[in-house]
C-alpha positions in Angstrom: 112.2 96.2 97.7 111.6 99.7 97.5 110.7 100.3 93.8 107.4 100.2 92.2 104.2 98.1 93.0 103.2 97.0 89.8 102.7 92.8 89.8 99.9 91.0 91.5 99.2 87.4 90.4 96.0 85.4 91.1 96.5 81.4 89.8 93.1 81.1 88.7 89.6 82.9 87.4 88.4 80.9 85.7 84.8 80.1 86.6 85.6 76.5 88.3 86.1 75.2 91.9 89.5 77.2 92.1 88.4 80.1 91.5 88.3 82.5 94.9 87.6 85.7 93.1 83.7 85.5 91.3 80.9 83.3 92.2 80.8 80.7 89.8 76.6 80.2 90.0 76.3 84.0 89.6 79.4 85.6 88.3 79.5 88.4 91.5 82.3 89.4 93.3 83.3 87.6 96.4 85.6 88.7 99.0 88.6 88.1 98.0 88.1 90.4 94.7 88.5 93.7 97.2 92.0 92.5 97.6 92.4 93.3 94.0 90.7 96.5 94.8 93.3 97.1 97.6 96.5 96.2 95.0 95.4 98.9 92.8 95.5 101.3 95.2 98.8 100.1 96.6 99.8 100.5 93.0 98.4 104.3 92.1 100.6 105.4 94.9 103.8 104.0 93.3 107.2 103.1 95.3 106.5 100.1 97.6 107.2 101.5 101.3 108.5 99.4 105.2 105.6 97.1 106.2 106.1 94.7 109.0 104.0 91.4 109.5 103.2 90.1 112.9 101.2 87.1 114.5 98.4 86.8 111.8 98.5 90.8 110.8 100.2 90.9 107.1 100.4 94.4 105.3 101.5 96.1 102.5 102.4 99.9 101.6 103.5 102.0 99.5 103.3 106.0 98.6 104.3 109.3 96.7 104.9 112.6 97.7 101.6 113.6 98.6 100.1 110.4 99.6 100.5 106.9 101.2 98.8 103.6 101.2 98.5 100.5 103.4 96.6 97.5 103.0 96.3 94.9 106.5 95.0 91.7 106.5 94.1 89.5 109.2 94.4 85.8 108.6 94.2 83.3 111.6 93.6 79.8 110.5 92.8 78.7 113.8 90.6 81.7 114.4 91.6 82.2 118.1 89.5 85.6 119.0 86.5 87.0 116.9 88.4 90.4 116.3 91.8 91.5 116.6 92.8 95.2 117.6 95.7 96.4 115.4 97.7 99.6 115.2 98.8 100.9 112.0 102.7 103.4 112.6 102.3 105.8 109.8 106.2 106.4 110.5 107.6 109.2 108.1 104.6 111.4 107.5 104.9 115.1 107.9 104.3 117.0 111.2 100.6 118.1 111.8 97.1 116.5 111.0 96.6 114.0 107.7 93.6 112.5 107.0 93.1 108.9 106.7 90.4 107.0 104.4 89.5 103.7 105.8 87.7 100.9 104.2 87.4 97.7 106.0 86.5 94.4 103.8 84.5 91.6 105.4 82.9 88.7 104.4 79.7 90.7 104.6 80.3 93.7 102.7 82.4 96.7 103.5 82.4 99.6 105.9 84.5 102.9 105.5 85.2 106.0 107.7 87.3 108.9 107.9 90.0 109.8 110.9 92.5 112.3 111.6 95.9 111.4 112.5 98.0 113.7 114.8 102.1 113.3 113.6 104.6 114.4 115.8 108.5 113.9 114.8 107.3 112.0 112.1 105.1 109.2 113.9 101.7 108.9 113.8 99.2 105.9 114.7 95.8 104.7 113.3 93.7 102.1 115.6 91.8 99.4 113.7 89.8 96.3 114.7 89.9 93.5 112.3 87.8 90.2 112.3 89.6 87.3 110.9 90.2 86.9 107.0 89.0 91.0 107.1 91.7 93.5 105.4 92.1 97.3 105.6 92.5 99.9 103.1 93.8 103.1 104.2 94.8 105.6 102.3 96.5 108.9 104.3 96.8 112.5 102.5 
């Protein structure tokens, strides 16, 4: 599917037992509303993009001519190791240095930093350590 990202579909939010999205006692965000977060920036940078799954890593990207987009989850039922180290390939960029925004989502808030990434012949890499049920936004210009 290389055309544009532009459906994401939650069952429900309503405020009930099902909902994973708001607190139902307070009405706040929980977690799992970053991932809506994420999908709109997947979405601002248009045509969806390769993005390969393995073990309990899932991702999805997408990107324009000036920019790209990944999002990568972490989701180990059986929780087998507190954190997971995962490399990003950020095949297909332009030679030279690109910056990369990065926004991790826990269950305790959210951290975010700023890297440079080196691409030669059209490879790059981006290092990132994940706990479980955590997911990455990172956005590359």
């Amino acid at each position: 599917q290389k055309s544009d990202v532009d459906k994401l579909m939650y069952y429900d939010a309503r405020p009930c037992m099902y909902n994973g999205i708001f607190s139902t006692d307070f009405g706040t965000p929980l977690p799992t509303y970053n991932s809506f977060l994420a999908f709109k920036k997947l979405k601002e940078y248009g045509n969806a993009v390769f993005s390969g799954d393995e073990g309990d890593i899932y991702s999805c990207a997408s990107k324009n001519d000036e920019r790209a987009c990944v999002s990568v989850v972490r989701f180990d039922p059986e929780n087998k190791t507190d954190k997971e180290s995962v490399v990003v390939n950020c095949d297909g960029l332009s030679d030279g240095s690109h910056t990369a925004e990065i926004t991790v989502y826990e269950e305790n808030g959210e951290s975010k930093k700023t890297t440079e990434i080196k691409v030669k012949d059209g490879k790059g890499k981006i290092k990132l350590t994940l706990k479980n049920y955590a997911f990455a936004v990172v956005v590359i210009y």
